[in-house]
Structure formats: structure tokens, C-alpha cells
C-alpha positions in Angstrom: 70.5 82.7 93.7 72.8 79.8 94.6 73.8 77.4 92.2 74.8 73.8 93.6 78.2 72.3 92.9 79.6 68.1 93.1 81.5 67.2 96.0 85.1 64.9 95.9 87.0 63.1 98.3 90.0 64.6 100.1 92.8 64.3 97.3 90.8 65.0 94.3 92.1 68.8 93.6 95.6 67.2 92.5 94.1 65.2 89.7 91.1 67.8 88.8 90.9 68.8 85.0 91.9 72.2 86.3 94.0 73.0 89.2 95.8 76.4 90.5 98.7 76.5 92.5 100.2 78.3 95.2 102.8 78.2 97.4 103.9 80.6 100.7 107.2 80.6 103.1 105.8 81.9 106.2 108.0 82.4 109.3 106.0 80.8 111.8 105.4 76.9 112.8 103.2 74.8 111.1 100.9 74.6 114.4 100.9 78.3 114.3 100.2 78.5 110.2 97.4 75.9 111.4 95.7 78.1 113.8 95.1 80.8 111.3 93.8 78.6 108.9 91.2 77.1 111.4 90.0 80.6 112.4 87.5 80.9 110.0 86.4 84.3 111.4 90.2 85.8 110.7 90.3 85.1 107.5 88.7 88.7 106.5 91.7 89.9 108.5 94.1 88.3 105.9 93.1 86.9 102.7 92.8 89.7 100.1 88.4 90.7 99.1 87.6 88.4 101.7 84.7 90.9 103.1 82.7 88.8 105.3 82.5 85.2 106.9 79.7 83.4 108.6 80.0 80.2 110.1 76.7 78.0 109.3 77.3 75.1 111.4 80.5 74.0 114.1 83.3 76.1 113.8 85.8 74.1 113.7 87.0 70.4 112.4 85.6 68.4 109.4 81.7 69.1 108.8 82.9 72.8 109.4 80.5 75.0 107.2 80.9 78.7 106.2 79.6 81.0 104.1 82.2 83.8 102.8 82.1 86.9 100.6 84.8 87.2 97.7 84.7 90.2 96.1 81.3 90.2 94.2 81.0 86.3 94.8 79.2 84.2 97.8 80.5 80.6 98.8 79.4 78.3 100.8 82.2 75.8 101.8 82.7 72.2 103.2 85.5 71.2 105.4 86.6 67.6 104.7 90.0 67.2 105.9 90.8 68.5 109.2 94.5 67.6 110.2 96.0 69.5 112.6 98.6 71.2 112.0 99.2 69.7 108.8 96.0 70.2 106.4 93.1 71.9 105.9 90.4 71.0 102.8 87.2 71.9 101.4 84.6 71.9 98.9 82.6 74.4 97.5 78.6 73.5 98.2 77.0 76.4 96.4 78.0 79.1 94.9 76.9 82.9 93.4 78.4 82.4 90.6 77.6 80.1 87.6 79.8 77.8 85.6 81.6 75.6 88.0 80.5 71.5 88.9 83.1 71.6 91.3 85.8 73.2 93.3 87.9 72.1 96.0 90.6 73.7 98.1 93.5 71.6 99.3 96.2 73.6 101.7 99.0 71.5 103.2 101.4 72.5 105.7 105.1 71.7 105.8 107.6 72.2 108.3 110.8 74.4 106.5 113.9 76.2 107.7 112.5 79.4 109.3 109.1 78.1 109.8 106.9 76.4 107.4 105.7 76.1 103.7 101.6 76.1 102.8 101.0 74.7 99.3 97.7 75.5 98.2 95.7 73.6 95.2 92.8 74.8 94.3 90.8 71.9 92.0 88.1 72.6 89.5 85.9 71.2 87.0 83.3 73.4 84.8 80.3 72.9 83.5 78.8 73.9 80.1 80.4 75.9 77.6 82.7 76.7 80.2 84.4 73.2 80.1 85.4 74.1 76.6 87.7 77.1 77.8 89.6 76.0 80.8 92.4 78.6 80.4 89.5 81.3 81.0 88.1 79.3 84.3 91.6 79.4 85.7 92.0 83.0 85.2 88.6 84.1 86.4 89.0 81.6 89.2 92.7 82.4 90.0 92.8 86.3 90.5 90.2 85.5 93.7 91.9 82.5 94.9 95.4 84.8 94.8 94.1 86.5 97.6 95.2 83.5 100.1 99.0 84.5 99.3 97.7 87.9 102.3 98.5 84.8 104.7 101.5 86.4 105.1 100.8 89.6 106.8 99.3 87.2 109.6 102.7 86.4 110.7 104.5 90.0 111.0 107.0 89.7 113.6 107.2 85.5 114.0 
């Protein structure tokens, strides 16, 4: 079972009632940090319990729609913000797991001395009782989301 989650507009994960964040050095270019993010396919290759991805629709650019396996959770997500080289976004559309109206991942790419800087926010808002505990929905939510800090063993010898 799948249960259905809101969609926002590009920007809305840095004013969401709850928001995680994370942030990576990586020795490599932001159009070379870019390219991994857009291989949706590669991400099992990197990003920690990732164990499957299926694309459902174009593969890359905004309207990009996967489906992707998180440990013991399925999500299906929207791309909305497509920048090359600079940001990726999306929202989740449905999701295994009960409990969230929304979710929306934000990661923006900055050049740095030795290569570049990816600053990822990850925006949510619960739903039911869960709205009354938001310190639990970031912790719950957090320890999967951590898994996009493996973005750094895709850049061994840059």
C-alpha cells in the first residue's frame, strides 16, 4: 500500500515545519557532483540502504519520476528543479510508509576550494499524531536520509 503525500514548490524544504540538514566537501567539480546526482540508476552504488531504483517515467530533467527502495521503505519521487550543475529537487509522491503530508529534498551544489560543497535539506511536514512529535519524525526520517553523506565514495581518486 502507498499512501499519497502534498507537493511544494522548489524552495519550500527551507521553511518546512521540519527540516534535516546535511552538508559534504567532495573533491570533484560541481558538474561532476551534478552527474552523479542525475544518474538515478547509480544511486544504489552510493547512497547507504539504497537497494533498488526504477525510473517510472524520463530519466532525466524535471518531471523525472523514480521509484526507490530505502531500507524497508518504497518512495516514489518528483523531480522539480533540474539545474545543471547546480541543483537538484524533489518531492515525495507516495510513500510505504505512513505519517508524512509531505517531504521534499533540496540538494544544492557549490563550487569550493578542492572541488565543491552539496548542502542537502530535506523538508517535512507530518500528519496526525505525528505532527505532535516532530523531534521523533526527524529522527525516524533522518537515520535514512543520512545515507546520502555515501556521496562521497563516488569520488575516490578526483
Amino acid at each position: 500500500m502507498m499512501f499519497r503525500l502534498e507537493e511544494r514548490p522548489p524552495g519550500w524544504s527551507a521553511t518546512a515545519p521540519i527540516q534535516i540538514h546535511h552538508e559534504v566537501s567532495l573533491p570533484a567539480p560541481p558538474e561532476r557532483v551534478f552527474e552523479v546526482l542525475g544518474d538515478s540508476p547509480g544511486w544504489v552504488n552510493w547512497f547507504r540502504g539504497m537497494r533498488r531504483v526504477r525510473i517510472d517515467g524520463p530519466a532525466t530533467g524535471v518531471g523525472t519520476l523514480r521509484t526507490v527502495w530505502v531500507g524497508l521503505t518504497r518512495v516514489q519521487e518528483h523531480f522539480i528543479v533540474w539545474d545543471q550543475g547546480r541543483q537538484i529537487t524533489f518531492h515525495i509522491v507516495a510513500s510505504s510508509a505512513p505519517g508524512l503530508a509531505v517531504m521534499v529534498e533540496d540538494y544544492l551544489i557549490a563550487p569550493a576550494p578542492g572541488g565543491s560543497t552539496l548542502s542537502i535539506t530535506v523538508g517535512l511536514e507530518a500528519k496526525g499524531p505525528l505532527r505532535l512529535v516532530p523531534g521523533l519524525v526527524r529522527f525516524i526520517v533522518g537515520r535514512p536520509s543520512s545515507g546520502v553523506l555515501g556521496i562521497t565514495s563516488a569520488f575516490p581518486f578526483t
